[in-house]
C-alpha positions, 0 to 999 in steps of 0.5 A: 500500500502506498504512504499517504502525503500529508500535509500541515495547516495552520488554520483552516475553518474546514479542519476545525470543523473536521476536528468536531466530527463533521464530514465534507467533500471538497469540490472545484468548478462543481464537481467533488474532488475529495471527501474531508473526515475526521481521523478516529482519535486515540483511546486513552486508557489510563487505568486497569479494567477501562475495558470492562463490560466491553470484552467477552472472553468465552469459558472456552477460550483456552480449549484446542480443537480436536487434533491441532495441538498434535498437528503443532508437536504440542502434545 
């Protein structure tokens, strides 16, 4: 996949309003050229169990199914 360019605005009412969550598309002459939207921002998670009620482990997680630890040589 090839990088991205990006570039770096001082100010821009367009990015202010792509930082509140808005979505837009820029156009010229008329016509669409580009689609502006927010980027997902960073999850801070500061403390232990931030997560809680939003991950399900099922009881079997740690259960193999049949054959594949001896297909690995781990029985």
């Amino acid at each position: 996949m090839e990088a991205v360019r990006q570039y770096n605005v001082h100010e821009s009412r367009i990015l202010e309003q792509a930082a509140t969550g808005e979505k837009m598309v820029i156009s010229r002459s008329g016509e669409p050229v580009a689609k502006i939207v927010p980027l997902r921002t960073r999850v801070k998670r500061t403390e232990r169990g931030s997560l809680q009620g939003q991950i399900h482990i099922r009881k079997d997680f740690d259960d193999l199914p049949d054959g594949l630890a001896d297909a690995f040589g781990m029985l």
